[in-house]
C-alpha positions as CSV (number, residue, x, y, z in Angstrom):
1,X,15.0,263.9,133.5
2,X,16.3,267.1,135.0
3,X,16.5,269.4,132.6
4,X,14.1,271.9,130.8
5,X,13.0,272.1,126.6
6,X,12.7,275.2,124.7
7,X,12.3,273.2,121.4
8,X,8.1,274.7,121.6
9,X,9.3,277.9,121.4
10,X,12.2,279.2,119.7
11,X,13.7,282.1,121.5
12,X,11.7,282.2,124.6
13,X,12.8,279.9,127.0
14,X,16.8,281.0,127.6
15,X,18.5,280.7,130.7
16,X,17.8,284.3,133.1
17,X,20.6,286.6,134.0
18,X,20.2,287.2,137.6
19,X,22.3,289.6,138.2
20,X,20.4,291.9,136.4
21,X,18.6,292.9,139.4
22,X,20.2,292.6,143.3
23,X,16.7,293.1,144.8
24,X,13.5,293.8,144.7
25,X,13.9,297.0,145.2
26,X,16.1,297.6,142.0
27,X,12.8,295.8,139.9
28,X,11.2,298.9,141.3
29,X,13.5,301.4,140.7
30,X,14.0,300.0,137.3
31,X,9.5,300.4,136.6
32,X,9.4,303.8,138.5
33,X,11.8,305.4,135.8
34,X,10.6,303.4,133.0
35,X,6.9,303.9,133.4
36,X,6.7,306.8,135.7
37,X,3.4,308.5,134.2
38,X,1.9,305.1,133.7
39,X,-0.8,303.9,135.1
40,X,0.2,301.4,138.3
41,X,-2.7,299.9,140.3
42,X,-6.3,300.9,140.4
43,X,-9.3,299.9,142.2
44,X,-12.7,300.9,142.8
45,X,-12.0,303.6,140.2
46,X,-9.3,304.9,141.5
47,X,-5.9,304.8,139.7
48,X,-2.5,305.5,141.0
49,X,0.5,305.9,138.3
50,X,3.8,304.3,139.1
51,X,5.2,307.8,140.2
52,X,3.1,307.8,142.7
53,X,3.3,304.7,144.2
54,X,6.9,305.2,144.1
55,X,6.1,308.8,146.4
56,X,3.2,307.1,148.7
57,X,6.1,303.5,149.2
58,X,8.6,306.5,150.0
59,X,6.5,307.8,152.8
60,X,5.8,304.8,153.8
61,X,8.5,303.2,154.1
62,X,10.1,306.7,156.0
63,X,6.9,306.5,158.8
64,X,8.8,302.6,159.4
65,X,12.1,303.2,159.2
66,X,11.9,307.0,161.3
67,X,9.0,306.7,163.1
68,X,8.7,303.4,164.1
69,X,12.5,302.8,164.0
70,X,12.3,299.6,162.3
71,X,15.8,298.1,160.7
72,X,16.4,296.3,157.9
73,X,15.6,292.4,158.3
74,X,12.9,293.4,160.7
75,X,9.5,291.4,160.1
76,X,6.4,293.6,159.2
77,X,2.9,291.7,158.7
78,X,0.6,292.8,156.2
79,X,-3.1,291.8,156.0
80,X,-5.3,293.1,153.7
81,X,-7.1,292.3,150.5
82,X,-6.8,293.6,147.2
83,X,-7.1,297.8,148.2
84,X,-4.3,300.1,146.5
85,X,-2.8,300.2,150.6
86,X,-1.3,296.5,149.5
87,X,0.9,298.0,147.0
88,X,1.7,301.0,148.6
89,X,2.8,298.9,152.2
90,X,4.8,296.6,150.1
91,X,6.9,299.2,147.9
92,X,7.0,301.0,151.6
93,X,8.2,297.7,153.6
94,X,10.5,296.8,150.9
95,X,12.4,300.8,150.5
96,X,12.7,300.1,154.0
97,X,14.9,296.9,154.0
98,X,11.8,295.2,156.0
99,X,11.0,291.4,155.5
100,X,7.1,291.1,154.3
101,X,4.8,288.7,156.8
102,X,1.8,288.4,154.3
103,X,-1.1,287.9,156.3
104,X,-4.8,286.5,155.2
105,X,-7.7,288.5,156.1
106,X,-9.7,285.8,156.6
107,X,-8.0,284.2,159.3
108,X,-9.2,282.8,162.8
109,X,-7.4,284.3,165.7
110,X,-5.5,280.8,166.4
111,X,-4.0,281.2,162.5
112,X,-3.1,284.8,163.1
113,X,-1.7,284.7,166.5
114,X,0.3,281.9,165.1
115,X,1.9,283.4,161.9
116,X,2.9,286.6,163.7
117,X,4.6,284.4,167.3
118,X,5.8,282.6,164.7
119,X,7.4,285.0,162.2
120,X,8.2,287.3,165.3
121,X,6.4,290.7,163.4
122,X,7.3,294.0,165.3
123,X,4.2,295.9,163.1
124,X,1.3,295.2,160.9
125,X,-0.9,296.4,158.5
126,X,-4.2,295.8,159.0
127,X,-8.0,296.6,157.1
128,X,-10.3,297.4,159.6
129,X,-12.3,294.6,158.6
130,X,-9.8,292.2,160.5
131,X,-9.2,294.4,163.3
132,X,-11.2,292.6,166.6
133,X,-9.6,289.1,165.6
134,X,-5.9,291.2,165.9
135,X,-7.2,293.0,168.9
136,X,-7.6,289.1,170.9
137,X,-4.0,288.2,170.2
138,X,-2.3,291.5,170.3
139,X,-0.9,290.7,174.2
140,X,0.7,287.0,173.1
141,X,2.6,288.3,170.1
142,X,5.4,290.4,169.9
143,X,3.9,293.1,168.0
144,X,4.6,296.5,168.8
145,X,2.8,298.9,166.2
146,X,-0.3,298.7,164.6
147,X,-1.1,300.7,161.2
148,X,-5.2,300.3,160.3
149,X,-6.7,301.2,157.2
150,X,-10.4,301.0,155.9
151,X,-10.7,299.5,152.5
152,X,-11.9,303.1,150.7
153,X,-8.7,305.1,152.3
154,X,-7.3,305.6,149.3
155,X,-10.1,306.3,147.2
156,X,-10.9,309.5,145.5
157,X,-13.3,311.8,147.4
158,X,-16.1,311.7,148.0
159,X,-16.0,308.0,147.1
160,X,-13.6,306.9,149.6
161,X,-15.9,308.4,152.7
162,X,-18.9,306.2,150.9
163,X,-17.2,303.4,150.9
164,X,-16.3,303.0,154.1
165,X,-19.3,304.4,155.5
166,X,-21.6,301.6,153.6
167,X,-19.0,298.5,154.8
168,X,-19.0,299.9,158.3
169,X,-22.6,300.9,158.6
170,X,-24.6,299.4,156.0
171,X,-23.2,295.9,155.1
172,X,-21.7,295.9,159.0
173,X,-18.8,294.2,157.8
174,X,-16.3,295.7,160.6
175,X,-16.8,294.1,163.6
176,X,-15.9,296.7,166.8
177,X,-12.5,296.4,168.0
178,X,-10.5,298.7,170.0
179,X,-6.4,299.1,169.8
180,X,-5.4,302.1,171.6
181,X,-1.9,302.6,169.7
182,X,-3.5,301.8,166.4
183,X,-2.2,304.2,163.8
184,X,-4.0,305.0,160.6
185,X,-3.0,304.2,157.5
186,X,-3.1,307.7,156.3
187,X,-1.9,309.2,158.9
188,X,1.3,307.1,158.8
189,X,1.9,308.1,155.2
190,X,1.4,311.7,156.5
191,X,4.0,311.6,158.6
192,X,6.3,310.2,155.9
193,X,8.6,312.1,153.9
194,X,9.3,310.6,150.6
195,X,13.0,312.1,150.0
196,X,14.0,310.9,153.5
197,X,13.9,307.0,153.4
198,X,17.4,305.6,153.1
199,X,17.1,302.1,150.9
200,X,19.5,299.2,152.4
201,X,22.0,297.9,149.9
202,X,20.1,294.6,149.6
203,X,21.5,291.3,147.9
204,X,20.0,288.0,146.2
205,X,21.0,286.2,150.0
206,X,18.3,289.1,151.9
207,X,15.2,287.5,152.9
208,X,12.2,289.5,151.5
209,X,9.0,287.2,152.2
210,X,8.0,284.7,155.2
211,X,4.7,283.7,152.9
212,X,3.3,280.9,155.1
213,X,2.0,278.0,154.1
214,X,0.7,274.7,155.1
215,X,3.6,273.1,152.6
216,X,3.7,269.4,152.0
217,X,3.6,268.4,155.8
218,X,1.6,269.6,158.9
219,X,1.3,272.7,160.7
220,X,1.7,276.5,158.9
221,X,5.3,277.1,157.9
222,X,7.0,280.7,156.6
223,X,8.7,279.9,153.3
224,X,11.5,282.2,153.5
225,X,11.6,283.5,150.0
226,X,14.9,285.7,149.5
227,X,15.1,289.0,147.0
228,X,17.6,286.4,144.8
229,X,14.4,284.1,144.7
230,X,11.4,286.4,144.1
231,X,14.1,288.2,141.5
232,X,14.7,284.5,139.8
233,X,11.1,283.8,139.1
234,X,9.7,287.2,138.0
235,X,12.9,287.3,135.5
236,X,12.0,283.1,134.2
237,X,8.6,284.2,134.2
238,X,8.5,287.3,132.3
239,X,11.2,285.4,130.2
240,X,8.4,282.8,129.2
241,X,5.7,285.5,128.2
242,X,7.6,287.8,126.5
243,X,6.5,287.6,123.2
244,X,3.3,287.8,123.8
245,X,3.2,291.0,125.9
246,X,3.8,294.6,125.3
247,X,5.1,296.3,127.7
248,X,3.6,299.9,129.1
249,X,0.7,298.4,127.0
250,X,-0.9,295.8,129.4
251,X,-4.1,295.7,131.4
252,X,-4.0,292.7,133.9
253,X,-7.0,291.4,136.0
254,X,-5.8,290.3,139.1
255,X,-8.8,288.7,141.3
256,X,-6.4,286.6,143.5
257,X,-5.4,287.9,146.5
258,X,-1.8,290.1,146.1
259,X,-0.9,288.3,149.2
260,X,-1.0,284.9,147.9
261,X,2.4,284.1,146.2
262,X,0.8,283.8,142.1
263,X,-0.6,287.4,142.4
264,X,2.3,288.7,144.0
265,X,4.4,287.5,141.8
266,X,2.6,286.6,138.7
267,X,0.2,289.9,138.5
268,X,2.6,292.6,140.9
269,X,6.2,291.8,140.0
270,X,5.8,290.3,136.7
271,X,3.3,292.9,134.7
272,X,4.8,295.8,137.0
273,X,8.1,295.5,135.8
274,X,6.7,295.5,132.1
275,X,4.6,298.6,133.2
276,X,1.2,296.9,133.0
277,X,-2.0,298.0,134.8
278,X,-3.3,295.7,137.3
279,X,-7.0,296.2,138.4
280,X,-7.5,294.9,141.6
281,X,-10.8,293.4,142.4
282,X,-11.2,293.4,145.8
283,X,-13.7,290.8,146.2
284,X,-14.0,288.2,143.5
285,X,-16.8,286.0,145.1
286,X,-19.1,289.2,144.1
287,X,-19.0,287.9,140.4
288,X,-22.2,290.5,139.8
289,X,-19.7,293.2,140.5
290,X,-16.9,291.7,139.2
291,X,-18.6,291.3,135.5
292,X,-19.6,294.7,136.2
293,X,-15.8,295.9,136.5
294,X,-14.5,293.9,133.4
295,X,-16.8,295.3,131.4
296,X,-15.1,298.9,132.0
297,X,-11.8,297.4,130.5
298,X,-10.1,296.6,127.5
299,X,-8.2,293.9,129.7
300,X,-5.0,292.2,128.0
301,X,-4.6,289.4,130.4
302,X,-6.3,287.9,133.5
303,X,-4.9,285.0,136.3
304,X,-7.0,283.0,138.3
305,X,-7.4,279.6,139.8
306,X,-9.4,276.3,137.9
307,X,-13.0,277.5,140.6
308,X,-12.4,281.2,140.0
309,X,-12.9,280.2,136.0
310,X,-15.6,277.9,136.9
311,X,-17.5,280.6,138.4
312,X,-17.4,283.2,136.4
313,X,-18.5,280.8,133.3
314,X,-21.6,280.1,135.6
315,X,-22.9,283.1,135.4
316,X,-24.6,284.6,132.5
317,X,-23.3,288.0,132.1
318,X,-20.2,286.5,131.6
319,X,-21.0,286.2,128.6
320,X,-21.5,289.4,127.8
321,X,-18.0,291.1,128.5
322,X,-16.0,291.8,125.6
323,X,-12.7,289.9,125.7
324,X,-11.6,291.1,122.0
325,X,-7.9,292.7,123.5
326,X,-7.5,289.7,126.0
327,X,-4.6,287.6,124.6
328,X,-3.1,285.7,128.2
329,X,-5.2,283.5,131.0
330,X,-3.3,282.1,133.0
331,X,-4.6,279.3,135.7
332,X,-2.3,278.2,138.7
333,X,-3.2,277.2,141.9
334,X,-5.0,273.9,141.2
335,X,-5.7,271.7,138.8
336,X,-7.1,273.4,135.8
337,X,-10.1,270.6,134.3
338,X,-10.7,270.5,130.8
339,X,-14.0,270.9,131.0
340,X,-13.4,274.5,132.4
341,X,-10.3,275.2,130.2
342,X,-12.5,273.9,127.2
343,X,-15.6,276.5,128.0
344,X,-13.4,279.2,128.7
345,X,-11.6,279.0,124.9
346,X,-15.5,278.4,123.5
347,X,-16.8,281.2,124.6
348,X,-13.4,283.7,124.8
349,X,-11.6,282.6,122.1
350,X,-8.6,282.3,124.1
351,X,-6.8,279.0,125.8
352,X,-6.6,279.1,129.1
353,X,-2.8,278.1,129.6
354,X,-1.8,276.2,132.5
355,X,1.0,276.7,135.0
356,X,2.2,275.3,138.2
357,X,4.2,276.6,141.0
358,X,4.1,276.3,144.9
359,X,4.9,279.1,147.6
360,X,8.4,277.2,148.2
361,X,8.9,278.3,144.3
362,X,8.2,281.7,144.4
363,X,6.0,280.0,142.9
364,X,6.2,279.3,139.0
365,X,8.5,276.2,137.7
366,X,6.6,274.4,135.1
367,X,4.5,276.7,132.3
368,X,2.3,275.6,129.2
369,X,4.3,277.0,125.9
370,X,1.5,280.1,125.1
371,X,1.7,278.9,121.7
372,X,-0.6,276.3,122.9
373,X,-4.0,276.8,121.0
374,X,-5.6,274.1,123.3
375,X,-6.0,273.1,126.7
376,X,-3.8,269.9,126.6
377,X,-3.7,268.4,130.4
378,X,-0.5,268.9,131.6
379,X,0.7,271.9,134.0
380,X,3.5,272.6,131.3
381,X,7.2,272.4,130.7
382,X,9.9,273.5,133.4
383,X,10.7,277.3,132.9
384,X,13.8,278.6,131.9
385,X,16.9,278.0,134.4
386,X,14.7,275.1,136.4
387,X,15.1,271.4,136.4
388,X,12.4,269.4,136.9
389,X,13.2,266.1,138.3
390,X,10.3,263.2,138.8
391,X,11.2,261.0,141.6
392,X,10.2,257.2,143.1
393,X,10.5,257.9,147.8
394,X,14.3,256.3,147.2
395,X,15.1,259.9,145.6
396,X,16.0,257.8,142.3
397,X,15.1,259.3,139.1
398,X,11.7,257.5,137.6
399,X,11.3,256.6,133.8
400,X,9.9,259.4,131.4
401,X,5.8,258.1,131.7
402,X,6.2,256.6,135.7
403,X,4.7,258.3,138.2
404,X,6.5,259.5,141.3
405,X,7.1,262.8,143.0
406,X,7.6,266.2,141.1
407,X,11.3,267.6,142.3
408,X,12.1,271.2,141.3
409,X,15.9,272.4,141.4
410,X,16.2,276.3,140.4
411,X,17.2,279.9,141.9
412,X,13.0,280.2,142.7
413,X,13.6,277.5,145.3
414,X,13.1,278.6,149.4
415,X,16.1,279.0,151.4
416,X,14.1,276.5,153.4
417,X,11.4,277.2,156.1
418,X,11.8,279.9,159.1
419,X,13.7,278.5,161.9
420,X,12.8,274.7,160.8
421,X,15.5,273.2,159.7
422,X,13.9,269.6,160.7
423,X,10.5,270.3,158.0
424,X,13.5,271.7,155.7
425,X,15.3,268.4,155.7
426,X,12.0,266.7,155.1
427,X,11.3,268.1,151.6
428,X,14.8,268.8,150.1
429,X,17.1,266.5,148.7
430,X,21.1,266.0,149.3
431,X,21.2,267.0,145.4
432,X,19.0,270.6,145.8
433,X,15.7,269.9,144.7
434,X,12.6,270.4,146.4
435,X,10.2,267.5,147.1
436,X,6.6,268.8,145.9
437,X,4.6,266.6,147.4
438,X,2.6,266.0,143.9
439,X,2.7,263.0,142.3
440,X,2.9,263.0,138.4
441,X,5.0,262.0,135.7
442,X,7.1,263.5,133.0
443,X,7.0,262.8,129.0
444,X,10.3,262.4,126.5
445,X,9.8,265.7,125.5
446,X,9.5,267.1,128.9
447,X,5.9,268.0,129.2
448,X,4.6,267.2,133.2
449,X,1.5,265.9,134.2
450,X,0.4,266.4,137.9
451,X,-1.8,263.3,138.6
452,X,-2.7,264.6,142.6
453,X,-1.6,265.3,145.7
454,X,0.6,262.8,147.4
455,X,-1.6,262.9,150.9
456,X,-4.8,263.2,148.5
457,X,-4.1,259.8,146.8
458,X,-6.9,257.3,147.2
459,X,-6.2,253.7,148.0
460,X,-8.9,251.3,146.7
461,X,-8.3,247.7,146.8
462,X,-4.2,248.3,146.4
463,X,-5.0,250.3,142.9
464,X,-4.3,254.0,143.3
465,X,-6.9,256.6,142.2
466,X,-6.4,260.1,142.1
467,X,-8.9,262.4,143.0
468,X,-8.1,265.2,140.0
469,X,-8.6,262.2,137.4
470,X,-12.3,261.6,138.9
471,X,-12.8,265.2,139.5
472,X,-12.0,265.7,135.7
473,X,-14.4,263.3,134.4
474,X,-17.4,264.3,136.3
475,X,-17.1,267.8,135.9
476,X,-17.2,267.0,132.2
477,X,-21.0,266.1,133.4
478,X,-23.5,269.5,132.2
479,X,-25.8,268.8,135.1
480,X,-22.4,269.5,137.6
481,X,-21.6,272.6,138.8
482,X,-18.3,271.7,140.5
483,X,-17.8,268.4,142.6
484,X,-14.5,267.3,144.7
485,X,-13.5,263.5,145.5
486,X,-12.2,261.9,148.8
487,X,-11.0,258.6,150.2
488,X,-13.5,257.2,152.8
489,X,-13.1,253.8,155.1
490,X,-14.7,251.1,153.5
491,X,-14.3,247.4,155.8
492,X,-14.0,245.5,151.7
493,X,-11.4,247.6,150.2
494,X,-9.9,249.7,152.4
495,X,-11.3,253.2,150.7
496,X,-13.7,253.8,148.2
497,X,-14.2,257.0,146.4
498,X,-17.0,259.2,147.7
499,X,-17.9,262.4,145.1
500,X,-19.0,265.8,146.6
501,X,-21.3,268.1,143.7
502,X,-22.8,271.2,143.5
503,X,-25.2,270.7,141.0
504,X,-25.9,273.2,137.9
505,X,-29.2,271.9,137.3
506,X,-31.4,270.6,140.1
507,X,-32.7,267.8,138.4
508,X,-29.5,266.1,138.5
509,X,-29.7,262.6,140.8
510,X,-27.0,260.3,142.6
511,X,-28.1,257.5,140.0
512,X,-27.6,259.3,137.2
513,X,-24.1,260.5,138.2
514,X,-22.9,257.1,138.8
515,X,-24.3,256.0,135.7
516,X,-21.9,259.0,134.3
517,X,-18.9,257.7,136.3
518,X,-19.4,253.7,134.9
519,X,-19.3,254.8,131.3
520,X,-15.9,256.8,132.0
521,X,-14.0,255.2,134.7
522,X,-12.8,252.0,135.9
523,X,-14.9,250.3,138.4
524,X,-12.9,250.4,141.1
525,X,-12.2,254.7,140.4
526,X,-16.2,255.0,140.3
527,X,-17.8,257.1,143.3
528,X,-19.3,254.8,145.8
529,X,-20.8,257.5,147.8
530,X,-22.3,260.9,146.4
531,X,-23.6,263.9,148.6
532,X,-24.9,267.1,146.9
533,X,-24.1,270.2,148.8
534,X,-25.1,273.9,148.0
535,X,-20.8,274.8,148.1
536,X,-17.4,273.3,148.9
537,X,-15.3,274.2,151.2
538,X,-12.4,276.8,149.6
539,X,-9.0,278.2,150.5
540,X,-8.6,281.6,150.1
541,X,-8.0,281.6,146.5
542,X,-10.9,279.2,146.0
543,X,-8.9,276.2,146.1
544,X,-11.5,273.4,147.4
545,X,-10.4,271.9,150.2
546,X,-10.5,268.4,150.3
547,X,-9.1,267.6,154.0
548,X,-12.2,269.5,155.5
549,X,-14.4,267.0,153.3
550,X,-12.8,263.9,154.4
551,X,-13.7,265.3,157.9
């Protein structure tokens, strides 16, 4: 059960050398003399080469370790979207031997104020966007600087000063907030002298990322995520896709957040190191101006969850961007349905290959061969130097078709979580391997199928139904839009299945959908309840969020 097949495709999937890099930091030295003059990061049409995001991380990454007299190991938060500062305050925190806190910028003050006590941040990064929620928990953390940046800093003049004077003034989208040792962004890399920061000799056992995450029990947890793991994965994963990249030759879309762990690794690490060109959209839910931005590219690749897919396929300019040099989507995240996966090859021409991973993974550990021509169900095969074990709660090894937990043993795999070794113990075994928390099973020829969730499981009358099998089917509806499925109390049968939609086309009735549901599921898996709503609830990557349904 434990091991991993390259049988799909010869040469691709071999076991990764990890000691061809010690760190992060020598990925990035390795890109920054490889591509130097090649186009890095761009956004808002501004484009920054790989030399000079090596010179702006220098500065950077001085101002901390000179200025601020920060030391290797010390935690730095960073919370912004997708704005070239992200890049340039990783490179920075990373020259600088610093452990990255990645921050969401859509946080409550109770989540923020708890990821940085938690993590025990001296400084952060912050948009200015974000700004008043910091300024309410400033006094009950323990941070002691504070760098702000407005989302056009690094913009090319005079677009920069327009941008930030229509977000702050026009579209009021930075509420006022006042932090008398605030430090700019710019003025921090002002201070900085490139030549002067002094790298750490980091190893594989040096923490790099505390990447929070609600995990497979309970409150937010930092996944510590070492250089020896974030190195593993970006090595396994650029391992799987390369032969069907080019390198210095890529254009990658990257719509998820940087700070999430796919995009970091997946878009940043991965397609950096191969000297690709990731265009950062800064706000994906603006699918007008997101079209409008793909249409200025001949793009090679995009990533994106199973809702980010769904949405852009909703609207009708969509269908007029010209995906003719697009050869690699790749969906993570969530479940990827095959009603989206099957639009998105009708009307690009391209499958939309699915993966899985989890923050504890860094994240990949099962990939789709890209030989696949179709969308085919499953969340792949386990990638090079990963086992993949399926297991029943008595940690015993389950037949190839049974359905138990997904295990994952590999050099991705957490050190465990920050300063819990009780939640650690929880979700790893005495043999290594993580506990997922999905349920799913495993074919003969190693092919894994995530069925759900195990907290999202649905108990009806003793017989199990899981929510992405319902999902699946009724999203194959035309008259559904996108629709989520949750376990409610029900005196007969203990829960009964209760279908949330957002309907495509008005017209479409409760009747009718169960009608749907009767034709394509077994009685006891059919909806019981149906309410329409105008959205879901999503994550920050869109992932809908069933616990606040079941509310």
């Amino acid at each position: 059960m434990g091991r991993w097949f390259n049988h799909y495709e010869p040469g691709v999937a071999k076991e990764v050398d990890l000691k061809t890099y010690s760190s992060i930091n020598h990925i990035f030295e390795d890109t920054f003399k490889k591509y130097a003059v090649a186009p890095a990061f761009h956004n808002m049409g501004t484009t920054i080469t790989f030399a000079e995001l090596d010179e702006l991380g220098s500065k950077f990454g001085d101002y901390l370790q000179n200025e601020l007299k920060m030391v290797a190991g010390d935690r730095i938060a960073v919370m912004m979207p997708n704005i070239l500062q992200y890049p340039i305050a990783m490179v920075g925190a990373m020259k600088a031997g610093l452990v990255i806190v990645n921050c969401n910028p859509l946080y409550t003050a109770r989540e923020l104020e708890h990821q940085l006590k938690d993590s025990g941040a001296k400084t952060i990064v912050i948009f200015e966007n974000s700004a008043a929620i910091l300024e309410k928990v400033l006094p009950n953390t323990s941070i002691k600087h504070v760098i702000t940046t407005q989302i056009g800093d690094m913009l090319k003049f005079p677009k920069n000063h327009i941008v930030n004077f229509v977000i702050k003034n026009v579209k009021k989208m930075v509420p006022a907030w006042s932090i008398s040792s605030a430090v700019s962004f710019k003025d921090a890399l002002a201070k900085g002298v490139a030549g002067r920061v002094k790298v750490p000799a980091l190893t594989h056992k040096d923490l790099a990322f505390l990447q929070y995450t609600g995990g497979t029990t309970g409150v937010s947890k930092g996944a510590e995520l070492t250089h020896g793991n974030i190195v593993a994965n970006m090595l396994q994963a650029r391992e799987w896709i390369k032969n069907s990249v080019r390198p210095g030759e890529e254009i990658i879309i990257t719509p998820l957040p940087l700070y999430h762990i796919f995009s970091l690794t997946a878009n940043f690490l991965v397609f950096a190191s191969i000297g690709g060109l990731n265009v950062l959209i800064t706000n994906p839910k603006d699918v007008p101006g997101f079209i409008k931005e793909l249409k200025k590219w001949k793009f090679t690749a995009i990533t994106g969850v199973n809702s980010l897919f769904n949405l852009l396929l909703n609207h009708d300019d969509f269908k007029t961007v010209d995906f003719g040099a697009m050869r690699l989507t790749l969906g993570g995240g969530m479940a990827v349905q095959k009603a989206v996966a099957e639009r998105w090859k009708g009307l690009t021409k391209i499958p939309l290959i699915e993966a899985y991973g989890l923050t504890e993974t860094s994240p990949a550990a099962c990939i789709n061969p890209l030989t696949n021509k179709e969308y085919n169900g499953y969340i792949g095969i386990p990638i090079p130097s990963t086992k993949v074990a399926i297991r029943d709660d008595d940690n015993k090894d389950c037949k190839p078709g049974d359905v138990g937990e997904i295990c994952i043993h590999g050099p991705q795999v957490m050190r465990g979580y920050w300063q819990r070794p009780d939640e650690t113990a929880k979700v790893m075994t005495p043999d290594g391997y993580f506990r997922t928390g999905d349920l799913g099973f495993m074919t003969d020829d190693g092919f894994v199928k995530i069925v759900d969730r195990k907290k999202d499981m649905i108990l009806v009358s003793g017989f199990n139904v899981y929510p992405n099998e319902v999902e699946d089917v009724m999203m194959g509806h035309p008259k559904v839009a996108e629709c989520a499925a949750v376990g409610i109390p029900d005196a007969h049968s203990g829960e009964v299945v209760k279908l949330f939609v957002v309907k495509r086309d008005q017209s479409l009735t409760e009747e009718e959908l169960k009608a749907y549901a009767k034709q394509n599921l077994t009685g006891y898996k059919v909806p019981k309840a149906v309410e329409f709503r105008k959205d879901l609830p999503k994550s920050n990557v869109g992932k809908i969020l069933r616990k606040e349904l079941r509310v």
